[in-house]
C-alpha positions in Angstrom: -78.2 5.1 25.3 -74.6 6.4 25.5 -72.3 6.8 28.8 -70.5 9.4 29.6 -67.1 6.8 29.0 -68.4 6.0 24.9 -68.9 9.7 24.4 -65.7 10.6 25.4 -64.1 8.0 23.0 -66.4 8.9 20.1 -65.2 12.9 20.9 -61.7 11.7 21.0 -62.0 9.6 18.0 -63.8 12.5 15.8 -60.9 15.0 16.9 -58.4 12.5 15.8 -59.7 12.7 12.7 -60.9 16.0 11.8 -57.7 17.4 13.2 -54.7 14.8 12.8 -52.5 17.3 11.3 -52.5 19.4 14.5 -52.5 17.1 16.5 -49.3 16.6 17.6 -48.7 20.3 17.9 -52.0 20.4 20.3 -50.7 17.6 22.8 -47.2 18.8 22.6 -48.8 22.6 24.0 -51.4 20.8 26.4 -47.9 18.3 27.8 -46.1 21.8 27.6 -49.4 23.5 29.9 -49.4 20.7 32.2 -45.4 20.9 33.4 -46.2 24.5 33.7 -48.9 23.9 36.3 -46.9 21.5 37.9 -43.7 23.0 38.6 -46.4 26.2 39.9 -48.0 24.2 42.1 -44.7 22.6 43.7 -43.6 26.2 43.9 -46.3 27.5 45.4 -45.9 24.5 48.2 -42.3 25.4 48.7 -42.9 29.3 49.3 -45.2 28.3 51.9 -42.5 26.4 53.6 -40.7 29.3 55.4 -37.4 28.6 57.8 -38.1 29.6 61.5 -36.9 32.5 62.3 -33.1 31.9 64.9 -32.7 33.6 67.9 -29.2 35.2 68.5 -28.2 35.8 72.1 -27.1 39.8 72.4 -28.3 41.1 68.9 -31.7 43.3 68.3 -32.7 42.7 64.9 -36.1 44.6 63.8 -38.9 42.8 61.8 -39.1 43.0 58.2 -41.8 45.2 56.6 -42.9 45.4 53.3 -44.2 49.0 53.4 -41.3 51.3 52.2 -40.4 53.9 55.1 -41.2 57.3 55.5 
């Protein structure tokens, strides 16, 4: 009968037309969506990039906590 490829166009075609004018504002928010997930996701891959930690010859330095003290 039909592929999964001819549905898609028939969906896409039928949108078109039962909603051509908001169209442009839907593609604009989905383009909008889509740099939001992207710059996100490179984020999230740079936060995971830490620098090592240097070692100083003569100074004691004590490790970072995130639980406040007491």
């Amino acid at each position: 009968m039909f592929g999964l490829s001819e549905i898609a166009i028939i969906l896409i075609v039928v949108i078109a037309v039962l909603c051509a004018k908001k169209l442009p504002e839907l593609v604009r928010s989905a383009g909008k969506s889509a740099r939001i997930l992207k710059a996100e996701a490179k984020a999230m891959k740079d936060g995971d990039e830490q620098p090592a930690p240097r070692v100083i010859q003569g100074e004691a330095v004590t490790p970072r906590t995130d639980e406040p003290r007491a």
